[in-house]
N, C-alpha and C positions, 0 to 999 in steps of 0.2 A: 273564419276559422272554425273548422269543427270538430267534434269530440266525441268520443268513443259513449257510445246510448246502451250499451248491454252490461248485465248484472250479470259476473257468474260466480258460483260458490268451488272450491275446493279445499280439502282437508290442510293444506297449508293457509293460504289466506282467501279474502276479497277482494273479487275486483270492482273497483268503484268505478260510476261513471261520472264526468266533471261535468259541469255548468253548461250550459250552451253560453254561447254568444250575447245573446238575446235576454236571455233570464240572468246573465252577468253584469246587472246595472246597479245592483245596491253597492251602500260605499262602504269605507272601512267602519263605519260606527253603528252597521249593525253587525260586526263579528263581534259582540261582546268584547271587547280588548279596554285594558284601559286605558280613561280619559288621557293621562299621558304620554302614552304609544301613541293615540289619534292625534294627539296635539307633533306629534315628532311628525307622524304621515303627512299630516297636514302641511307642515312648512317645507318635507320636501316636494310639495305639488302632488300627493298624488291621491288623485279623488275617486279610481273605482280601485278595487282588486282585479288582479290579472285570473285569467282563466286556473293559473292553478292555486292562486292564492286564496279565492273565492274556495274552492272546495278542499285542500288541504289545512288551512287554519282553522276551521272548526274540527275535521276531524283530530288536529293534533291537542286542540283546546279539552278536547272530549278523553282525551291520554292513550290515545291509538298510538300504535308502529308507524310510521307512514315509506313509504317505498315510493318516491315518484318518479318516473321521466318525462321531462320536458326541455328542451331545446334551448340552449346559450341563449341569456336577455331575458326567461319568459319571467322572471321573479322568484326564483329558488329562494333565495337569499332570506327574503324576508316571510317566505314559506313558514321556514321555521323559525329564525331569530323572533318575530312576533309574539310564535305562542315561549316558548323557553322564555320570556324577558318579562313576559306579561305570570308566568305560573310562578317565577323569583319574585314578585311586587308581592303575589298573590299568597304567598307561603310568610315572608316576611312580614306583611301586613295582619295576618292571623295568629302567628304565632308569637307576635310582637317583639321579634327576635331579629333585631336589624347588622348580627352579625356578619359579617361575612365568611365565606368558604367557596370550596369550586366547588359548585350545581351543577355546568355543563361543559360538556368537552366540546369541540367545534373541529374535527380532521381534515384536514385540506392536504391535497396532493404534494403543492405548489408554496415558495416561496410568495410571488405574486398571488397566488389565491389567499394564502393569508393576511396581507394588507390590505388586498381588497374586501375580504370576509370584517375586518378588523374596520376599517372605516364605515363601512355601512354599520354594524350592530352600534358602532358610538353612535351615528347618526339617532338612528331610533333609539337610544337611552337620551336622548339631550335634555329631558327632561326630569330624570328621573338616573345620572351619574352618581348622585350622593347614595344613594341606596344599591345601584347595580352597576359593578364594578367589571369591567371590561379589561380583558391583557391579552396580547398575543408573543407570542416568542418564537419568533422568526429565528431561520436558525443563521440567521446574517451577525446575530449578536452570542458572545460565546455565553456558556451556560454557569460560569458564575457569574458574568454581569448581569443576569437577569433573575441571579438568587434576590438581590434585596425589592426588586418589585416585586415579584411573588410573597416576599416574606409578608407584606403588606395586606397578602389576601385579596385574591377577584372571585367573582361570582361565575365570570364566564371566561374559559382559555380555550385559544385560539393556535393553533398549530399543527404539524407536521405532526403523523405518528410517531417519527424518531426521535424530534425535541420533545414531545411530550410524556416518552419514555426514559429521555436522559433524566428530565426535573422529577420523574418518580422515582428512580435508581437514587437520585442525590438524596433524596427527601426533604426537595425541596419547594414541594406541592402536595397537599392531601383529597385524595379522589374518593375517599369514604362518603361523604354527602352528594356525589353524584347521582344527580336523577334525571338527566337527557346528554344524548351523545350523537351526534352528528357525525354524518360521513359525508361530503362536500365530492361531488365529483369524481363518486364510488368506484365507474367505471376506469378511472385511470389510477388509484391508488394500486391496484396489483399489481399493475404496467409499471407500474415506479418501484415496485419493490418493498414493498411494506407489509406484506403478507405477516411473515411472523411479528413485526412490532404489534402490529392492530393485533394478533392472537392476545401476546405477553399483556398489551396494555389493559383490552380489557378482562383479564384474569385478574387486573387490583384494582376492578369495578364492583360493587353490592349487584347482587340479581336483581333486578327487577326493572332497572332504569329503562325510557323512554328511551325508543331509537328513533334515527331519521334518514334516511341512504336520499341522496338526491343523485340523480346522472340524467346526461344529454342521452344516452343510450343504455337499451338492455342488452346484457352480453354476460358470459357465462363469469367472467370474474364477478358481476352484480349476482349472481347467484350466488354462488360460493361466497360471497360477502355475507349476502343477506343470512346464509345457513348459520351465518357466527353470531350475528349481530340479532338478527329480531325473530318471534315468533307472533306468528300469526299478524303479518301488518298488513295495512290498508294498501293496494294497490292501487295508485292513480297513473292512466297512461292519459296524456290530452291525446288525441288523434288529429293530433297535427303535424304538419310537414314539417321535419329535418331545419327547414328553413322559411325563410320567410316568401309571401307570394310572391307570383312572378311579375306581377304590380308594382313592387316593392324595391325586388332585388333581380337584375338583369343578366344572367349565366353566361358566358360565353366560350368558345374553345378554339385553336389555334392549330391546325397540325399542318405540321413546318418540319426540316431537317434539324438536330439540334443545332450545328452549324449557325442555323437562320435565325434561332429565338434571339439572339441578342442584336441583329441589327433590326427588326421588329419591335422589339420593344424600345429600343435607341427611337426609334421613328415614330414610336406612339408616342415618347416623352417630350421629342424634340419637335411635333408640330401639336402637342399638348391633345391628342387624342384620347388621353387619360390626363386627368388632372385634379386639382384640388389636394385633399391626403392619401397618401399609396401605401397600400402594405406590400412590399415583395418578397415573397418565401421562396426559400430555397432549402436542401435536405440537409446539407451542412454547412460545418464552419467555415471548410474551405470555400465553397461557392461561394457564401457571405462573402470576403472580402476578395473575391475573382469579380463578385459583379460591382464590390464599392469601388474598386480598381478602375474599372471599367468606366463606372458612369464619371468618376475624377476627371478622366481622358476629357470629357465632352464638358466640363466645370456643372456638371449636374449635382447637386447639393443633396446631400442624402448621409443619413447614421446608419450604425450597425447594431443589430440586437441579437447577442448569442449567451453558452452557455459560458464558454469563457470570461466571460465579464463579471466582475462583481455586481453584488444582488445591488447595490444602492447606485451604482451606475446605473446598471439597466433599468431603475426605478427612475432615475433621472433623466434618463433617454424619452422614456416614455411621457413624463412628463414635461418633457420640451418639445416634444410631437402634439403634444396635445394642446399646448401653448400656442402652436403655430412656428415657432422657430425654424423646424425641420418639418416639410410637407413629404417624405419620402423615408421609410424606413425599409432597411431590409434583414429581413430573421430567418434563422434556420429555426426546424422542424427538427431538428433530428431526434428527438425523445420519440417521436412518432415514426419516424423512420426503423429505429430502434425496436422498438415496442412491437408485439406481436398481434391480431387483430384477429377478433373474430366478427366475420364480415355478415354474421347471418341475419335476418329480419327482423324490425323488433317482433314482428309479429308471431315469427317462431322463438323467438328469446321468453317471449310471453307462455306460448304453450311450454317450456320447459320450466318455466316460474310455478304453472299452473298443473303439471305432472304432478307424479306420485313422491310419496319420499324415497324409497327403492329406487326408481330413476334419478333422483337428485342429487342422492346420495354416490350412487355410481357415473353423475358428470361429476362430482365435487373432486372424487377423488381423482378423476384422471386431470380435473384441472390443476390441483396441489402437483401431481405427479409432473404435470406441464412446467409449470411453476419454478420445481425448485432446480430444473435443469435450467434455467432463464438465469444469468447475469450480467451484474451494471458492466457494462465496456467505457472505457475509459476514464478512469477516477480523475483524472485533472477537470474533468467537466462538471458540473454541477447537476445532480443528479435531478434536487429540488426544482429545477427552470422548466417552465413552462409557455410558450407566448402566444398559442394556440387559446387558450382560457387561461383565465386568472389574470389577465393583465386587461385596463380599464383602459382599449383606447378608446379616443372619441370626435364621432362623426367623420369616419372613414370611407371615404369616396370610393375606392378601388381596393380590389383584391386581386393582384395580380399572381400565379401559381407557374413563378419562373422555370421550377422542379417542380414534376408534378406531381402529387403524396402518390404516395406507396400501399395506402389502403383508401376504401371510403368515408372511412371517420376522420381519417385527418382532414380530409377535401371541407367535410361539414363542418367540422370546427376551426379551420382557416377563415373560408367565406364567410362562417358567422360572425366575423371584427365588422363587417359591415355591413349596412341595412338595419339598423336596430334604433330602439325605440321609435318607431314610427317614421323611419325618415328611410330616403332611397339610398341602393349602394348598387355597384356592380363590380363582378367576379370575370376576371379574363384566364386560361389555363392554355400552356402550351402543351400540347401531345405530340410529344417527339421521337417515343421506344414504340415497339410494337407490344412489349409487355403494358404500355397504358392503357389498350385497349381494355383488359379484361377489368382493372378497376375500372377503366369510363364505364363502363355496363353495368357494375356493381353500382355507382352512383347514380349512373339512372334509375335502377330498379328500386333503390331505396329513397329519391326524393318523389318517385312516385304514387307511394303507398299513401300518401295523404296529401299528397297536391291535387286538390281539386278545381283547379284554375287549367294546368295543363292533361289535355284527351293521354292516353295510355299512348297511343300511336306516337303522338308528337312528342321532341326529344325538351326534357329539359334545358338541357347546356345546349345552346345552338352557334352553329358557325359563325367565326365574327369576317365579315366579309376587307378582307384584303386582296390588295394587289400588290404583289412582289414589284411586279415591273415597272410599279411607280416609283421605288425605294431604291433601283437598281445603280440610281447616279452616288449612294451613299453608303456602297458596302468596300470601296475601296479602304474609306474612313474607318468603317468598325473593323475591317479587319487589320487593316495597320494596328487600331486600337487589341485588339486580340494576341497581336503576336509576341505585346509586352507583357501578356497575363501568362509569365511564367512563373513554375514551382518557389523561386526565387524570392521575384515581385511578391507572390501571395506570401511567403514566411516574413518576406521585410515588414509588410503592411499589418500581421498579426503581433511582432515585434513592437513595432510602433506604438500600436494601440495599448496591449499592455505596459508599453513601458510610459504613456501620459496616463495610464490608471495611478499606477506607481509614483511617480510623479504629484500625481494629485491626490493621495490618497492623504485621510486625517490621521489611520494611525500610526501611516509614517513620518508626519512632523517630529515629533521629536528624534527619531534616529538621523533623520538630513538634518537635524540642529547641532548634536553632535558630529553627526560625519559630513561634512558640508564638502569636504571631496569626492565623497559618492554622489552626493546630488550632482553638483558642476560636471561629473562625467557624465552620467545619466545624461542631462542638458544636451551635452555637447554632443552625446551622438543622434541627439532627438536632431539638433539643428545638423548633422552631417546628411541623417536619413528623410530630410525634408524632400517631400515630393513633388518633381514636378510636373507641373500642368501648364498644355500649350492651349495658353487664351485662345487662337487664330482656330480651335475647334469647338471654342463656345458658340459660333455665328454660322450659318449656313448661306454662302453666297445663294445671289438668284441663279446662277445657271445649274447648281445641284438639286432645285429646287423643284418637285412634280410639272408636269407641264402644264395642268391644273389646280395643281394645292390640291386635288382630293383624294386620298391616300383611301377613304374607303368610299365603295361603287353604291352609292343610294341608289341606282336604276337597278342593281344585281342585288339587293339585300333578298334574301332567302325568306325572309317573312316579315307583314308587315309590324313597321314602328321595331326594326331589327335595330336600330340608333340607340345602345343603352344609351340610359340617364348622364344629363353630365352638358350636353350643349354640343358633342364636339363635333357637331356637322356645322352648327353655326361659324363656331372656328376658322374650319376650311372656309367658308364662303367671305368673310373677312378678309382672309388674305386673296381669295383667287379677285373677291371686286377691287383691292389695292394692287393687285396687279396688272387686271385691264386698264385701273386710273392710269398706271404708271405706262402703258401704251397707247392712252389716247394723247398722254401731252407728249410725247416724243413722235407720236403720227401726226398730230397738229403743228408740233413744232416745223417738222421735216414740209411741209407747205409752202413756207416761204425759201426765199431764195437766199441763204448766203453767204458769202465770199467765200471762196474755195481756199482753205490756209497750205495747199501745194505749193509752195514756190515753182515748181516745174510748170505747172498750169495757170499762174500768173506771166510767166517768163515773157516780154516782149521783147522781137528780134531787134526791132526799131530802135531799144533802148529807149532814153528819154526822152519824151516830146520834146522840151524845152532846150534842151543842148540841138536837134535838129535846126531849128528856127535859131 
């Protein structure tokens, strides 16, 4: 991995260059941090700093701005919770004042990003809880329930810029001792709509506090962020790829009629050519449960993750995927779909970082102007949902892009669920409009600014070699399955689901306590609208079966070791040598000679021997 080697100055900030690879070998205990941060690192395993954590946590130790981008996994997280956790020891331990109050704000886009932000920073206090006080307030919890922990005083709160506007409105948090304030996944905070709360909020800030903007991407909303939030900060870009190497993570693309993506991907699941955990996106809610509909048909076992669902479902979802319960999720993107993108380079995102203030000034304001023409479409949806970032899943085999994103940040931060921490993943994308081409191009051009594993010439995402005409005995099947995926079928199936939310939910116990005839309706028509599914399409007789088992052409693959990760050539070869097994004992059997069970070809004119004589 490598990283950006040049120093340059401008009247806004510095750009700093990061660590090399190479020179990134010291461990956490020589960033001055303390003893009981290293003791927290240390238990979660982790013995060097990551490329950005090596050169951001001194500078944030040192009371820099810090502005960084780096890429979903690379270590944001503990970028800054480190020094913010380590400067509350440091301030307390001096001033021998072990009161507590908020010192730091922590903005997360997401629902999910706030639990996940909220478990890690507990992580690193495990040491040192009695002194640094941790709270998040997700906005899944209403906001007086969460007056009396607040009233208790934390040192660090974790939240939405909107919950953390409501607990100021109430006065039921005081932001006067703040001296660090985090923006978590800067680039997608304007996209969500938070522009004025992040103004409002920090207007009942003291001047002077410590900022931190973290994003996967530079993009003119991280400008216009930055213009509010920090002067003169530390610039850190690593110059690294989008993604992880092509060593790592295996790109592939698909182009089909849309027609064909779903008996294609039927065929990939159903001779297990993708397998292990799947992530499958699609743009909306509808698709969501047109394709859970769909896999039903075939008894393929698979959950749904949307916005529709409550925040502690979907938290539960995800942590039964992670358990192994469910190997198959499918999630809509639609925040992303949604969201407006601007698709330019980071590299030109940088020269406008790196402009005048008269030019910054004149994109800020046309991007406000953008801005405020921008709103949320449909309020039944949960605006906070996120499942592109902020959700922990783990050890994600496949990223399948059933719909294909609409821009190229979604694409990167899809694919990003897999391949991380050091471990292989692979990305499959079907391109079925002619409008995907111009993002397919947009993606190329941006995973190749720092992959330096793939030439310019050669394409990132490469063909994944398929033959139709092996598949051809099993479209009778999907499309039978198809012709039940009406308007209908998809509203029952959303019915459903919300209504075993409902059903299950804690704070409707006590109202089914008293109304225990609205539950038993409920019941009854969960049990009228039970679905069904015909076993006799969970099995794939032999005569529907390739006439080799080998669904992809290893003689035709387009370049070599085209086989992502995963095994699944071995697969095919399993079944095609169980299938000559199964014709050499019926060609051996067929050897011997016998008895023909025709009664016609037994038939003797003669009749019985024995009655002759």
């Amino acid at each position: 991995m490598s990283v950006d080697s040049k120093v340059k100055e401008s009247p806004q900030s510095n750009i700093l260059p990061a660590a090399t690879k190479d020179a990134d070998q010291a461990k956490f205990s020589s960033l001055a941090l303390d003893d009981r941060l290293l003791s927290a690192v240390e238990k979660l395993g982790w013995q060097y700093p990551t490329l950005i954590q090596s050169k951001g946590i001194p500078l944030a130790l040192a009371g820099r701005d810090l502005l960084a981008r780096a890429r979903t996994g690379s270590g944001k997280t503990a970028t800054y919770a480190l020094p913010i956790i380590n400067r509350i020891l440091l301030e307390k331990q001096t001033d021998g004042n072990s009161k507590r109050s908020v010192r730091a704000l922590l903005l997360v886009p997401t629902k999910e990003l706030c639990e996940q932000v909220h478990k890690q920073v507990r992580e690193l206090t495990l040491y040192c809880s009695k002194l640094v006080a941790v709270t998040a307030v997700s906005s899944t919890v209403e906001v007086e329930e969460q007056k009396a922990a607040l009233l208790q005083a934390s040192d660090i709160l974790i939240g939405t810029p909107t919950r953390i506007l409501a607990h100021i409105n109430a006065k039921n948090v005081d932001v006067k001792s703040v001296h660090s304030v985090v923006v978590d996944e800067a680039d997608l905070l304007f996209s969500f709509g938070y522009e004025n709360d992040v103004r409002t909020l920090l207007a009942h800030l003291t001047v002077g506090y410590q900022s931190y903007l973290m994003s996967a991407t530079m993009t003119k909303d991280v400008e216009a962020l930055r213009e509010i939030v920090q002067t003169n900060p530390a610039i850190l870009r690593l110059n690294e790829s989008h993604l992880p190497e092509d060593s790592r993570l295996a790109q592939h693309i698909i182009r089909c009629e849309d027609k064909e993506k779903y008996l294609i991907l039927y065929s990939m699941l159903i001779f297990k050519l993708i397998n292990g955990k799947i992530l499958l996106f699609v743009n909306s809610i509808t698709e969501v449960y047109r394709l859970k509909l769909f896999l039903d048909h075939f008894s393929i076992k698979a959950c749904v993750l949307n916005s529709e669902l409550p925040h502690n479902s979907r938290q539960h979802i995800v942590q039964e995927f992670n358990k192994g319960v469910y190997d198959i999720i499918i999630a809509s993107d639609e925040n992303s779909a949604l969201a407006d993108e601007d698709d330019s380079d980071d590299e030109e995102d940088l020269t406008t970082l790196r402009g005048t203030q008269a030019v910054a000034s004149e994109e800020k304001s046309n991007v406000m102007e953008g801005k405020k023409k921008r709103k949320r479409k449909n309020n039944q949806k949960d605006g906070e949902y996120g499942v592109t970032r902020g959700v922990d899943f783990n050890d994600v085999n496949w990223v399948v892009n059933v719909d294909f994103p609409v821009h190229s940040n979604a694409y990167i931060h899809r694919v990003g669920r897999t391949a991380r921490a050091g471990k292989a993943g692979n990305a499959i994308s079907f391109v079925t409009q002619p409008e995907h081409r111009e993002v397919l191009a947009k993606i190329e051009k941006k995973l190749k600014i720092h992959n330096h594993e793939t030439s310019q010439k050669e394409s990132v995402l490469r063909p994944y070699a398929f033959s139709m005409t092996k598949i051809k005995g099993l479209k009778y099947r999907v499309d039978a399955a198809i012709t039940t995926l009406t308007r209908g079928a998809i509203k029952q199936a959303r019915l459903r689901e919300i209504r075993t939310e409902i059903l299950n939910s804690q704070k409707l116990k006590d109202y089914f306590a008293e109304n225990p005839r609205d539950y038993q309706v409920l019941r009854h028509n969960d049990v009228l609208d039970t679905k069904k599914v015909n076993l006799g399409l969970k099995h794939i007789p032999s005569y529907l079966m390739p006439s080799k088992v080998a669904i992809l052409q290893e003689k035709e693959a387009l370049y070599a070791g085209s086989a992502p990760a995963g095994g699944e050539f071995s697969h095919a070869r399993n079944l095609k040598s169980k299938h000559s097994a199964h014709k050499r004992k019926y060609k051996k059997a067929g050897d011997k000679k016998r008895p023909s069970s025709d009664p016609l070809k037994s038939f003797s004119v003669g009749g019985n021997k024995k009655a002759k004589k």
